[in-house]
N, CA and C atoms as a LAMMPS dump frame, in Angstrom:
ITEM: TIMESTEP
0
ITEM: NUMBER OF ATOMS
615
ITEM: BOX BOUNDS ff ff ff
-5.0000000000000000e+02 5.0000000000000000e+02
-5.0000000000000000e+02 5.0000000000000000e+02
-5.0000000000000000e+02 5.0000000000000000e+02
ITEM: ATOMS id mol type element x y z
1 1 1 N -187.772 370.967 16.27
2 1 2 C -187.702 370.037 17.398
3 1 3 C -186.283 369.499 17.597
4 2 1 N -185.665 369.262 16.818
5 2 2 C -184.35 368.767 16.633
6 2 3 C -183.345 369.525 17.724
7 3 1 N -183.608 371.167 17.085
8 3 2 C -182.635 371.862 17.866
9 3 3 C -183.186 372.008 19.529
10 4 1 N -184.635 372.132 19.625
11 4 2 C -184.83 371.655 20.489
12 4 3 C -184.149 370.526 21.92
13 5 1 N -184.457 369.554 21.37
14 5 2 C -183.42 368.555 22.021
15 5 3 C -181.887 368.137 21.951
16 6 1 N -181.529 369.373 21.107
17 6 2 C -180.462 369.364 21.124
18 6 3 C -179.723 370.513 22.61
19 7 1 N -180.602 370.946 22.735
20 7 2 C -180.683 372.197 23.724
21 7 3 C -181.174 371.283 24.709
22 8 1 N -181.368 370.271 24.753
23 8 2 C -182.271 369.656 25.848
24 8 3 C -181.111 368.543 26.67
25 9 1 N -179.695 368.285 25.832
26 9 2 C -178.786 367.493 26.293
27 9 3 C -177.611 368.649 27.181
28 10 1 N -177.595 369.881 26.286
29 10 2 C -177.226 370.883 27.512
30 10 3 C -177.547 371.523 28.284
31 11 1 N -178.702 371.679 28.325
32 11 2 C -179.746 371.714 30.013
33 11 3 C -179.473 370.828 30.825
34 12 1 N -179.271 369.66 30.596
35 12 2 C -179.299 368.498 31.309
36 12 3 C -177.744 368.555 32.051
37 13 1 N -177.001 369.151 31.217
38 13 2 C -175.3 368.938 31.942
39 13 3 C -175.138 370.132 32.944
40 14 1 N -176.1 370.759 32.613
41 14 2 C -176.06 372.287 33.346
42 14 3 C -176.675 372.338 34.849
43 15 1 N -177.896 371.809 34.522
44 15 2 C -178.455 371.036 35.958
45 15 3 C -178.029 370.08 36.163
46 16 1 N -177.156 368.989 35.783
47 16 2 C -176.38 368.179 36.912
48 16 3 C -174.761 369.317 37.678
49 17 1 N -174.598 369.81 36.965
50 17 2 C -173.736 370.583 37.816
51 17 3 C -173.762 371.546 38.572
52 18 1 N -175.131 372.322 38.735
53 18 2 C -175.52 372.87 39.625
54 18 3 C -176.211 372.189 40.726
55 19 1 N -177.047 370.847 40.205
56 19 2 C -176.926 369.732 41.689
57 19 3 C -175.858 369.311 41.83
58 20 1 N -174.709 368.867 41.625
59 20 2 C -173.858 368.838 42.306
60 20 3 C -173.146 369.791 43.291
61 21 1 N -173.021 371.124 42.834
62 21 2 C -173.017 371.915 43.895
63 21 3 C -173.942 372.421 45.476
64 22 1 N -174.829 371.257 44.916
65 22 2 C -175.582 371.495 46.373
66 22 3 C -177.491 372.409 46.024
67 23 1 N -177.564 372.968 44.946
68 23 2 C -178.426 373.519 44.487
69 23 3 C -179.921 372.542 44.13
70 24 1 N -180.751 373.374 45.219
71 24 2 C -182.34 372.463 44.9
72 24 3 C -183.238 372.966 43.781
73 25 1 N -182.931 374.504 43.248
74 25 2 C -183.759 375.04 42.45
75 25 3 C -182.894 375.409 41.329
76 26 1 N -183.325 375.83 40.361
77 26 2 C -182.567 376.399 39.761
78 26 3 C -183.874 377.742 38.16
79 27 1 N -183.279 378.712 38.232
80 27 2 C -183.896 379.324 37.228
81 27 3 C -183.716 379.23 35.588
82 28 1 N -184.932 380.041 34.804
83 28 2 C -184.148 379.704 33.145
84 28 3 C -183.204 380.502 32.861
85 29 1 N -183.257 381.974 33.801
86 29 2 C -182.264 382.843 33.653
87 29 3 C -181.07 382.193 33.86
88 30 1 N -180.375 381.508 34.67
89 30 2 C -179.499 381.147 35.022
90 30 3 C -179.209 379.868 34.452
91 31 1 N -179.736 379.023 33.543
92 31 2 C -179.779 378.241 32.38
93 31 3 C -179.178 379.034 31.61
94 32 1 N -179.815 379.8 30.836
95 32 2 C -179.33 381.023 29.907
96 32 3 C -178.508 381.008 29.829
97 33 1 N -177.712 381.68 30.711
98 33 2 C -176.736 382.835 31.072
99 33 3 C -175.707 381.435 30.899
100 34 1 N -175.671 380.326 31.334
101 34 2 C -174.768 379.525 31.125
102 34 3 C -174.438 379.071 29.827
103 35 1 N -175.426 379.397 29.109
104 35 2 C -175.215 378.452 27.811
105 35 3 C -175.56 379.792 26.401
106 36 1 N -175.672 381.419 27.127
107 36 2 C -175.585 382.134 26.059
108 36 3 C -176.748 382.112 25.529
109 37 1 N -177.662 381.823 25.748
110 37 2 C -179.54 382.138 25.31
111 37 3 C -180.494 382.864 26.416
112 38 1 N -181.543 383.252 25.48
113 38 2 C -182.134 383.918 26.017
114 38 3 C -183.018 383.221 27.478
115 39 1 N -183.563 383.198 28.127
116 39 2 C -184.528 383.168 29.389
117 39 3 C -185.81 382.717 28.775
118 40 1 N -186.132 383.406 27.845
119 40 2 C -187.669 383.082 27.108
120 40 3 C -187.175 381.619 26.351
121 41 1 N -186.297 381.696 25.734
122 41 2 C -186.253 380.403 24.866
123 41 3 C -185.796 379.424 25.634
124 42 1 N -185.402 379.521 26.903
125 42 2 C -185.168 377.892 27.836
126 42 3 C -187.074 378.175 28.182
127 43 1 N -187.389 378.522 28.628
128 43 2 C -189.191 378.533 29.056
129 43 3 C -189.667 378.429 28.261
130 44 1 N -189.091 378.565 26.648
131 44 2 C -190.106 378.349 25.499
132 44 3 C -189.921 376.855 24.943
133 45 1 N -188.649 376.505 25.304
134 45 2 C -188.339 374.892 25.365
135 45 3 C -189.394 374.147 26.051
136 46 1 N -188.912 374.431 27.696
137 46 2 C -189.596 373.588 28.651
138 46 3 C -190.985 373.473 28.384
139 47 1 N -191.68 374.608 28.103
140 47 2 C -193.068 375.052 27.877
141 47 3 C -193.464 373.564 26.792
142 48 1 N -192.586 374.194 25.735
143 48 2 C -193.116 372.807 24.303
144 48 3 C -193.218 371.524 25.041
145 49 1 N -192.24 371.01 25.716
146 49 2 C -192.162 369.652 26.21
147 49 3 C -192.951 369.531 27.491
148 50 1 N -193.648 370.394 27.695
149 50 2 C -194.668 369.844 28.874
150 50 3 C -193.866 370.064 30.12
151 51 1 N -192.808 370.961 30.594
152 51 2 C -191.928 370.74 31.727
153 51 3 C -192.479 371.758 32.707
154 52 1 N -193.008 371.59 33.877
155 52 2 C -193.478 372.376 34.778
156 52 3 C -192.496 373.513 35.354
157 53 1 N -193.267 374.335 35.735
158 53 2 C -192.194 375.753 36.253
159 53 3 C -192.588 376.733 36.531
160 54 1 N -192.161 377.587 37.355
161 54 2 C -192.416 379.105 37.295
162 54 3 C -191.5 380.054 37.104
163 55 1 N -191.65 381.355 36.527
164 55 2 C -191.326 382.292 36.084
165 55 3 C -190.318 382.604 37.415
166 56 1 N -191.124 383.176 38.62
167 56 2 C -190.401 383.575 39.745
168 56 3 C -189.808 382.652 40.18
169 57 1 N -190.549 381.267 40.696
170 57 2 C -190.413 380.38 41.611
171 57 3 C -189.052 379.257 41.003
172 58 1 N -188.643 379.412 39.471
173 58 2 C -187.901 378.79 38.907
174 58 3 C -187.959 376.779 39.099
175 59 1 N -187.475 376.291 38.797
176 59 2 C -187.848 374.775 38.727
177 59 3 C -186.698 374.123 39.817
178 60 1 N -187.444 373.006 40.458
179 60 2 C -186.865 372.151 41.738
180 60 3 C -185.684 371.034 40.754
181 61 1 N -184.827 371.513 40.451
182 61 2 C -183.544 370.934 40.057
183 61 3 C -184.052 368.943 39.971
184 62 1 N -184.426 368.39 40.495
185 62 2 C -185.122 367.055 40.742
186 62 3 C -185.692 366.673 40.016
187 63 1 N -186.933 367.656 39.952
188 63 2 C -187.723 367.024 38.999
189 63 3 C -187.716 367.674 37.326
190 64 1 N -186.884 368.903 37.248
191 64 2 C -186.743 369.28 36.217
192 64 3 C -185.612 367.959 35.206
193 65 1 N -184.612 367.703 36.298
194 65 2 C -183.559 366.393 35.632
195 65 3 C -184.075 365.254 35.434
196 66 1 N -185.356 364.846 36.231
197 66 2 C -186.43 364.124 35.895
198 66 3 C -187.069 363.883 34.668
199 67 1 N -187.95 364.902 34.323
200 67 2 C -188.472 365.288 33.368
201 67 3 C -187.558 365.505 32.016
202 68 1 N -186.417 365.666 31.961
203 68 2 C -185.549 365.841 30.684
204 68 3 C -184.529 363.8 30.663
205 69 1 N -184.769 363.682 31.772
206 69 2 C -184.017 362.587 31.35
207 69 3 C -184.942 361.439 30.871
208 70 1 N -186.032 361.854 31.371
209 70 2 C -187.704 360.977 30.683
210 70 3 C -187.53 361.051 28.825
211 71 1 N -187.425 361.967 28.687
212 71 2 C -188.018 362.926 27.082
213 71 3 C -186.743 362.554 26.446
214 72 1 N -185.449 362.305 26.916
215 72 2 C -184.282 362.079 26.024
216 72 3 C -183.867 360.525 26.246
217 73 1 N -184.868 360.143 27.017
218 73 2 C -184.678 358.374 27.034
219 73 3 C -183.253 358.338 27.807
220 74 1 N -183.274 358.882 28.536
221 74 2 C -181.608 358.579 29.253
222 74 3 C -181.497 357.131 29.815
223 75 1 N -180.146 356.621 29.862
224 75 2 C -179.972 355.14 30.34
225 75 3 C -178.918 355.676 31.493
226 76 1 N -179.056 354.362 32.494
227 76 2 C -177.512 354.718 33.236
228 76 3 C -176.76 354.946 32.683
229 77 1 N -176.414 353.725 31.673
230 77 2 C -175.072 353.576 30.977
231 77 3 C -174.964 353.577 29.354
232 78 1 N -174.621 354.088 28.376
233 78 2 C -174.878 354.094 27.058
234 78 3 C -173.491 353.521 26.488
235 79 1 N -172.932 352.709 25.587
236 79 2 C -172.041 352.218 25.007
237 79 3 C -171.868 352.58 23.806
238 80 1 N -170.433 352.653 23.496
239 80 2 C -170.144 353.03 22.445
240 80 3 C -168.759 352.285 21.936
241 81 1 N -168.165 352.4 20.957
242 81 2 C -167.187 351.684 20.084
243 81 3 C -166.255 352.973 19.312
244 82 1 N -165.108 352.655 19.426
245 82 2 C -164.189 353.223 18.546
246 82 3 C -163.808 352.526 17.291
247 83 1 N -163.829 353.129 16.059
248 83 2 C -163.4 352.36 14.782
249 83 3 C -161.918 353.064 14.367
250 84 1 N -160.514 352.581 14.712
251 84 2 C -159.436 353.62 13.958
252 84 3 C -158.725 354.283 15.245
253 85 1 N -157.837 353.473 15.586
254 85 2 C -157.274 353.608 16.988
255 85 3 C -156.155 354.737 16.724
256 86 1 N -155.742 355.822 16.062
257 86 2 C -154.817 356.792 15.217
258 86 3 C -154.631 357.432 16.341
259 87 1 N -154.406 358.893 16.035
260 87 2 C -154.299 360.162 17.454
261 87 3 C -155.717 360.223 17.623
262 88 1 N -156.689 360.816 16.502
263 88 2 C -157.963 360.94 17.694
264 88 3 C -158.284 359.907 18.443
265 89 1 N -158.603 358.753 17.928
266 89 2 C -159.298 357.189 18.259
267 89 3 C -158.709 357.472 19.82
268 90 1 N -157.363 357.457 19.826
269 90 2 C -156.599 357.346 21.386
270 90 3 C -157.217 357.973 21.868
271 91 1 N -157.012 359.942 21.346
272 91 2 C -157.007 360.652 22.409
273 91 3 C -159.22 360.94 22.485
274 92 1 N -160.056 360.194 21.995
275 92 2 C -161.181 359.845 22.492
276 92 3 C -161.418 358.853 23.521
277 93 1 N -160.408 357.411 22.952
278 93 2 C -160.315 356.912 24.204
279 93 3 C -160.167 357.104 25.971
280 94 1 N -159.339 358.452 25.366
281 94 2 C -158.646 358.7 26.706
282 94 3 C -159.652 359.667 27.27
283 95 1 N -160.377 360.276 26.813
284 95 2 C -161.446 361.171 27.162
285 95 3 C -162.158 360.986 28.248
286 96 1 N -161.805 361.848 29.377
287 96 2 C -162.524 361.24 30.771
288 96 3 C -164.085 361.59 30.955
289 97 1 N -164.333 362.56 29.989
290 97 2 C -165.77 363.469 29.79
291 97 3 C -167.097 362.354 29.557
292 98 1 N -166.863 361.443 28.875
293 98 2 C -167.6 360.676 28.59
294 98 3 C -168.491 360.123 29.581
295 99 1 N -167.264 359.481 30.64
296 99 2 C -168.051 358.759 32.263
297 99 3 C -168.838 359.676 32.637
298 100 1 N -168.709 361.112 32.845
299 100 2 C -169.035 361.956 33.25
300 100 3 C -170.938 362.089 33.041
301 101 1 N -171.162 361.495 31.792
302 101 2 C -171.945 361.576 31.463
303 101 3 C -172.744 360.122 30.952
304 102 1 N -172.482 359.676 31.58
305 102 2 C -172.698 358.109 31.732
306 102 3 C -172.357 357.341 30.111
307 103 1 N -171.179 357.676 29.857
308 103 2 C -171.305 356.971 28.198
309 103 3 C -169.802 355.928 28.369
310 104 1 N -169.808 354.951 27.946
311 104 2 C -169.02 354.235 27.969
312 104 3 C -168.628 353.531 26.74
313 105 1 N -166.912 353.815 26.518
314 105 2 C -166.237 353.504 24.952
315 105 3 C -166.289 351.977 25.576
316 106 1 N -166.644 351.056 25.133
317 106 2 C -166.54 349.759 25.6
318 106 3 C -165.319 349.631 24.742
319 107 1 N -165.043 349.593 23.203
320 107 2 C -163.329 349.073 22.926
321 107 3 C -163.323 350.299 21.778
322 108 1 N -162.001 349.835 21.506
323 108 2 C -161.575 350.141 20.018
324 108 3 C -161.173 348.949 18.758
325 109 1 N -161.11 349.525 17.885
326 109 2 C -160.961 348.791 16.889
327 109 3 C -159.556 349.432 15.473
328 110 1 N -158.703 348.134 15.293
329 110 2 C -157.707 348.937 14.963
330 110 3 C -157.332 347.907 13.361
331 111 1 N -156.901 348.123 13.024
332 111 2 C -155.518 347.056 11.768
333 111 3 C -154.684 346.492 12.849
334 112 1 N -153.957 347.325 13.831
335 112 2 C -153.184 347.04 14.558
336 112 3 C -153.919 347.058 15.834
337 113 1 N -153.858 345.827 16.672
338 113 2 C -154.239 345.197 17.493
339 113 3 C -153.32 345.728 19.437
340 114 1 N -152.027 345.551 18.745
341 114 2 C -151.283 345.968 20.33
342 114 3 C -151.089 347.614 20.624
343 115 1 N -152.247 348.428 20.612
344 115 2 C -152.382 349.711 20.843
345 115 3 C -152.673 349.633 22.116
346 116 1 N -151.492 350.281 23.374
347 116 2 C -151.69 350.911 24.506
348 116 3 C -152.651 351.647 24.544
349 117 1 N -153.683 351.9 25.332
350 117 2 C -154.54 353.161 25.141
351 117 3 C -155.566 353.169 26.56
352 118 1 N -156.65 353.803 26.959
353 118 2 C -157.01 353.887 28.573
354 118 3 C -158.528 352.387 27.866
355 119 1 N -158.826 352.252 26.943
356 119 2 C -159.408 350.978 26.787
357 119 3 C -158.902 349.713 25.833
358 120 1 N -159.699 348.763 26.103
359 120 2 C -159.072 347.224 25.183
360 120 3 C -159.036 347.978 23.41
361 121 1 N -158.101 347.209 23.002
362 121 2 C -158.338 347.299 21.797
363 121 3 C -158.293 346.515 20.481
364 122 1 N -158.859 345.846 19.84
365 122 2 C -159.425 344.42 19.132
366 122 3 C -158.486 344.939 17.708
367 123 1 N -158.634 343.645 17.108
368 123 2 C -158.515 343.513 15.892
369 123 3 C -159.55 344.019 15.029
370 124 1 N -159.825 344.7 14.011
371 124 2 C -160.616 344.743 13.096
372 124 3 C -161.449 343.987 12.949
373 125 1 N -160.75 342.524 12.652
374 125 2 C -161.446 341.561 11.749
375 125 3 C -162.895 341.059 12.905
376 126 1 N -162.419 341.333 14.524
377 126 2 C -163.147 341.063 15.159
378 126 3 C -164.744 342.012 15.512
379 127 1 N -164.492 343.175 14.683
380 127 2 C -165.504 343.999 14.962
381 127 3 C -167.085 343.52 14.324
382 128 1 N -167.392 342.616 13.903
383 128 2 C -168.824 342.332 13.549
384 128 3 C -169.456 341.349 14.991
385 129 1 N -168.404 340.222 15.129
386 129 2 C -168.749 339.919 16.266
387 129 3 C -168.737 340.399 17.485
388 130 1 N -167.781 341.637 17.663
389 130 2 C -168.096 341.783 19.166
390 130 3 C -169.512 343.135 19.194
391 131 1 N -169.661 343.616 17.769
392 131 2 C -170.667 344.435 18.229
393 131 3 C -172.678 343.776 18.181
394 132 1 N -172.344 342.324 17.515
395 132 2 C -173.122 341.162 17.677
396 132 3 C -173.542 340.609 19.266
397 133 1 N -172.7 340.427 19.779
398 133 2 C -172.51 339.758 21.324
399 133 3 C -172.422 340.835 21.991
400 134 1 N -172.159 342.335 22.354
401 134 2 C -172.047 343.554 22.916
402 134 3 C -173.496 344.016 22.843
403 135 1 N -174.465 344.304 21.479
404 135 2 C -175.072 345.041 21.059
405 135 3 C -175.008 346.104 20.688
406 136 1 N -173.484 346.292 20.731
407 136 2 C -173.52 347.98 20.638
408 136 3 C -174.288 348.356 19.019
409 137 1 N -174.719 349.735 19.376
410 137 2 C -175.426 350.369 18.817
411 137 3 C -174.98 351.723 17.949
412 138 1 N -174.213 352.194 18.796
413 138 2 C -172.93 353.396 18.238
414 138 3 C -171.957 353.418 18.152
415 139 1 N -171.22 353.943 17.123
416 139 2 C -169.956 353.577 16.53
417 139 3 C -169.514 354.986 16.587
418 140 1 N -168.201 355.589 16.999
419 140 2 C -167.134 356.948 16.611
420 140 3 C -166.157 356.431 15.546
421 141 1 N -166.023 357.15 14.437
422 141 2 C -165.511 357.032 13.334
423 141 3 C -164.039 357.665 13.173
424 142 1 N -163.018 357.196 13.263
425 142 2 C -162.042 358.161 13.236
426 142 3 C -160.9 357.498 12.66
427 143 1 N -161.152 356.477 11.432
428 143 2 C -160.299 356.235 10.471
429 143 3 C -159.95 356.831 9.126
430 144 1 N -158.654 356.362 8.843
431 144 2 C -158.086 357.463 7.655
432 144 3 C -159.723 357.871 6.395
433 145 1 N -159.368 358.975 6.028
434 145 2 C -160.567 359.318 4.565
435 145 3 C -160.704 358.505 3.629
436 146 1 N -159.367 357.671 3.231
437 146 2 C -159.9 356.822 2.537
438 146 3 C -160.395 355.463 2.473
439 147 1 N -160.655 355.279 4.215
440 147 2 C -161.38 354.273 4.507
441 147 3 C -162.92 354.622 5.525
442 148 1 N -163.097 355.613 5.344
443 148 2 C -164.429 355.972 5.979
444 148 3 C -165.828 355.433 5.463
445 149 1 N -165.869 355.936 3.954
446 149 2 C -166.884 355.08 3.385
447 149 3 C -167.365 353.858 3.081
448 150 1 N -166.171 353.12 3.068
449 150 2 C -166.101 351.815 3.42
450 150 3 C -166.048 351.2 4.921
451 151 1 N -165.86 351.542 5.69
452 151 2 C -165.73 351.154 7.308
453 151 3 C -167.436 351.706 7.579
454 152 1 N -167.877 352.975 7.09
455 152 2 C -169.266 353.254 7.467
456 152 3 C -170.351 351.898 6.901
457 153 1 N -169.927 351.895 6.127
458 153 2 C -171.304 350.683 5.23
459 153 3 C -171.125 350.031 6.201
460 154 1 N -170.074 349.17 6.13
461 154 2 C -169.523 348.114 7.282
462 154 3 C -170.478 348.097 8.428
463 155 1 N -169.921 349.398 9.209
464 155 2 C -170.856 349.322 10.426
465 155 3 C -172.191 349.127 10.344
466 156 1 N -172.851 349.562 9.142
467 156 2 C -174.712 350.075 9.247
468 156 3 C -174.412 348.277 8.475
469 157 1 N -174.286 347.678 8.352
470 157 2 C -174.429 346.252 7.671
471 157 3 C -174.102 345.264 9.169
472 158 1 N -173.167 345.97 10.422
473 158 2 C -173.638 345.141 11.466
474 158 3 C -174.088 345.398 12.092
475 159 1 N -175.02 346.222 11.77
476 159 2 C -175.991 347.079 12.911
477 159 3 C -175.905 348.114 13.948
478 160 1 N -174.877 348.945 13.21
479 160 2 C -175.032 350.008 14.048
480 160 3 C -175.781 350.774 13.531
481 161 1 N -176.549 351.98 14.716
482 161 2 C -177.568 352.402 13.975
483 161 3 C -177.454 354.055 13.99
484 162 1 N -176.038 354.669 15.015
485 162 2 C -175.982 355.987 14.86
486 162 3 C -173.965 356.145 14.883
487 163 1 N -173.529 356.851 13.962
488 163 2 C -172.245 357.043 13.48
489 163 3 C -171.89 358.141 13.925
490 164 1 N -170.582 359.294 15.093
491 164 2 C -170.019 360.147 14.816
492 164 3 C -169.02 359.773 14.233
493 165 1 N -168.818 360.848 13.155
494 165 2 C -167.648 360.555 12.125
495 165 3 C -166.883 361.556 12.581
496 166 1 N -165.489 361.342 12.733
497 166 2 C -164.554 362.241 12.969
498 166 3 C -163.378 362.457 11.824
499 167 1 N -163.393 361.64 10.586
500 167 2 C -163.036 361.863 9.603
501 167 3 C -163.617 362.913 8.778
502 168 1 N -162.585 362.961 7.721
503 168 2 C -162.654 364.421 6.625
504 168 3 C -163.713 364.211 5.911
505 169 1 N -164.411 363.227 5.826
506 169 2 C -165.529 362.691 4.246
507 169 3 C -167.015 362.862 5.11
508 170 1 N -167.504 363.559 4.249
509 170 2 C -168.524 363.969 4.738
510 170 3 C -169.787 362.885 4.407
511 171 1 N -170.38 361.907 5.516
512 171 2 C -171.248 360.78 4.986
513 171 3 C -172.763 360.634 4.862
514 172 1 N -172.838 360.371 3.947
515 172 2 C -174.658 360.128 3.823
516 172 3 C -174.649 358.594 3.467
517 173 1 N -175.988 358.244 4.521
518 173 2 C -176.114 357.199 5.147
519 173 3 C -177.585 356.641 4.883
520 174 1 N -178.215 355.733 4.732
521 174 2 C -179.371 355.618 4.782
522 174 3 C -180.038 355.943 5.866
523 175 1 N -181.283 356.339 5.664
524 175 2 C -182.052 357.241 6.366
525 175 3 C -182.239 356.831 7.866
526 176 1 N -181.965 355.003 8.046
527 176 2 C -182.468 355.063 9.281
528 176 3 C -181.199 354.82 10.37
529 177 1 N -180.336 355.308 9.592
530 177 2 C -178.682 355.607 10.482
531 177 3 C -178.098 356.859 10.78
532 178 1 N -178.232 357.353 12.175
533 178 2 C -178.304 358.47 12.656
534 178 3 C -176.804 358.803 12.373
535 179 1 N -176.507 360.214 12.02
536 179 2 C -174.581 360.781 11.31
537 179 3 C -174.67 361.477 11.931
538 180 1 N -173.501 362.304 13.046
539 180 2 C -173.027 363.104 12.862
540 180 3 C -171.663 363.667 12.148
541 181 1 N -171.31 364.026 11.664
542 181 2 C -170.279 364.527 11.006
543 181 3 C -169.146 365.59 11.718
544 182 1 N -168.188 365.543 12.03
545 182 2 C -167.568 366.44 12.981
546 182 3 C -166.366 366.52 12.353
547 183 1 N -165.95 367.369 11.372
548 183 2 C -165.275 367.945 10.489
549 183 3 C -164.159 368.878 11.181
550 184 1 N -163.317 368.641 11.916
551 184 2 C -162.388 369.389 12.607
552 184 3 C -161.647 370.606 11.541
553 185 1 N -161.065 370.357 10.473
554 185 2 C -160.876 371.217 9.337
555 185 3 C -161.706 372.18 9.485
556 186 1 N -163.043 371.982 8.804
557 186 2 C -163.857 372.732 8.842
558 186 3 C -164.442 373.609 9.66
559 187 1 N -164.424 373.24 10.932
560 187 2 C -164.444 373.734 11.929
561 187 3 C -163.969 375.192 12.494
562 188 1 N -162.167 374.042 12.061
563 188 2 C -161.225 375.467 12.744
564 188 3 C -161.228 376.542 11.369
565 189 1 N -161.818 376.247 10.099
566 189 2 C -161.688 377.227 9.181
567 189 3 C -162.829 378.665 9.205
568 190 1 N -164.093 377.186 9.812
569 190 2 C -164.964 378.255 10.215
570 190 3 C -164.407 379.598 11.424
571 191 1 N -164.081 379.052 12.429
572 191 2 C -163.491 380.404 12.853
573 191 3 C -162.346 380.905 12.677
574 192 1 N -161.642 380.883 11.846
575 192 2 C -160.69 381.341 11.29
576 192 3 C -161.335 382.557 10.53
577 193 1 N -162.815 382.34 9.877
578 193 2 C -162.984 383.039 8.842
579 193 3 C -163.609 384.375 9.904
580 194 1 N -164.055 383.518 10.844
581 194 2 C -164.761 384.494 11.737
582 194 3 C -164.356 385.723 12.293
583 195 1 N -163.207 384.836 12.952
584 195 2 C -161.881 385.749 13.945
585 195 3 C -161.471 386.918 12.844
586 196 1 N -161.327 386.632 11.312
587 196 2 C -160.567 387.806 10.608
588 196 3 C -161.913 388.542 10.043
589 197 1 N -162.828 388.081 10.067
590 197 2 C -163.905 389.476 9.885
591 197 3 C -164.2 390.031 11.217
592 198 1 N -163.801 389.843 12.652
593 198 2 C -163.531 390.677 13.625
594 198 3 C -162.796 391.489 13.732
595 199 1 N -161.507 390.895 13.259
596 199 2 C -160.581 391.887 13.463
597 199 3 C -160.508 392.601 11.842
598 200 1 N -161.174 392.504 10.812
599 200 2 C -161.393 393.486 9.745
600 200 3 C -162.64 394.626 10.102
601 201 1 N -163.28 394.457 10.722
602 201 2 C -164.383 394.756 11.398
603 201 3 C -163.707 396.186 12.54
604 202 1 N -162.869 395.645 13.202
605 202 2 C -162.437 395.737 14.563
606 202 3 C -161.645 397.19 13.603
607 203 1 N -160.538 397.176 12.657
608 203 2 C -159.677 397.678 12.342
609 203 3 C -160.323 398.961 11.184
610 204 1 N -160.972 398.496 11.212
611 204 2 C -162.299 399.578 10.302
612 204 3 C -162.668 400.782 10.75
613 205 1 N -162.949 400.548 12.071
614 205 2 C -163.703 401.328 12.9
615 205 3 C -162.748 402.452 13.613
């Protein structure tokens, strides 16, 4: 189910941009084909979650964005917080993708307080209260490694309740604090490893 709805937040970006182009219907083939899966497994999605459709007749763009923004609890507006105003912290700040998708960095949070950047940016010491009086709920993590584990407790002690970490330390959290972990290292090593068994692959042959 997980991956499920994880497939269910890029359906959703896929049909807003084909309604934006003007499009009333849209097919799973052409879901697919955008996102590199098969046709059966967007219909084997929709199917699980109860989402109406036809095979030929494909789904009325409306009520299909309907129906997925029901099931993923969508809000207008979702808020979020920066912890660690560094190069990423900024260059997340600066991230225009976010609006796009109705999510909003309400601040950052720094040691250092007079950081230029495209949002406000607080003192540290101020981060329990403003995510008290805000409510915010989600926190992006993108302070040095050796303050991650300590800045994480922090947060789940003022109530935040879901963490992307963009630091190197990989965190486990109590169970009812949602992590993602986004390991850029790791990442680019993973295809690093990839790219040279292509081209060992490639050079073989």
């Amino acid at each position: 189910m997980k991956q499920t709805i994880t497939r269910l937040f890029k359906y959703q970006k896929i049909i807003k941009q084909f309604y934006q182009k003007g499009y009333t219907r849209i097919f799973s083939g052409t879901i697919a084909e955008e996102l590199g899966l098969s046709p059966s497994q967007v219909r084997k999605d929709f199917s699980l979650l109860s989402i109406p459709g036809r095979k030929r007749g494909g789904y009325k763009i409306t009520m299909l964005g309907h129906h997925i923004d029901k099931i993923i609890n969508a809000k207008p507006e979702q808020h979020a917080i920066i912890i660690g105003m560094g190069k990423i912290g900024q260059a997340l700040a600066n991230y225009s993708g976010f609006q796009d998708e109705a999510i909003k960095v309400t601040a950052g949070f720094d040691v250092k307080s007079d950081i230029h950047c495209a949002i406000e940016v607080h003192n540290i010491e101020m981060l329990e209260p403003f995510i008290k009086e805000h409510r915010i709920k989600v926190a992006i993590l993108a302070v040095p490694n050796s303050l991650a584990k300590k800045m994480a407790n922090r947060l789940e002690r003022a109530g935040i309740l879901g963490i992307l970490n963009f630091t190197g330390v990989e965190l486990l959290m109590h169970p009812a604090t949602v992590v993602r972990n986004i390991n850029l290292e790791i990442k680019l090593k993973n295809i690093f490893y990839y790219v040279e068994q292509l081209t060992t692959s490639s050079q073989t042959k």
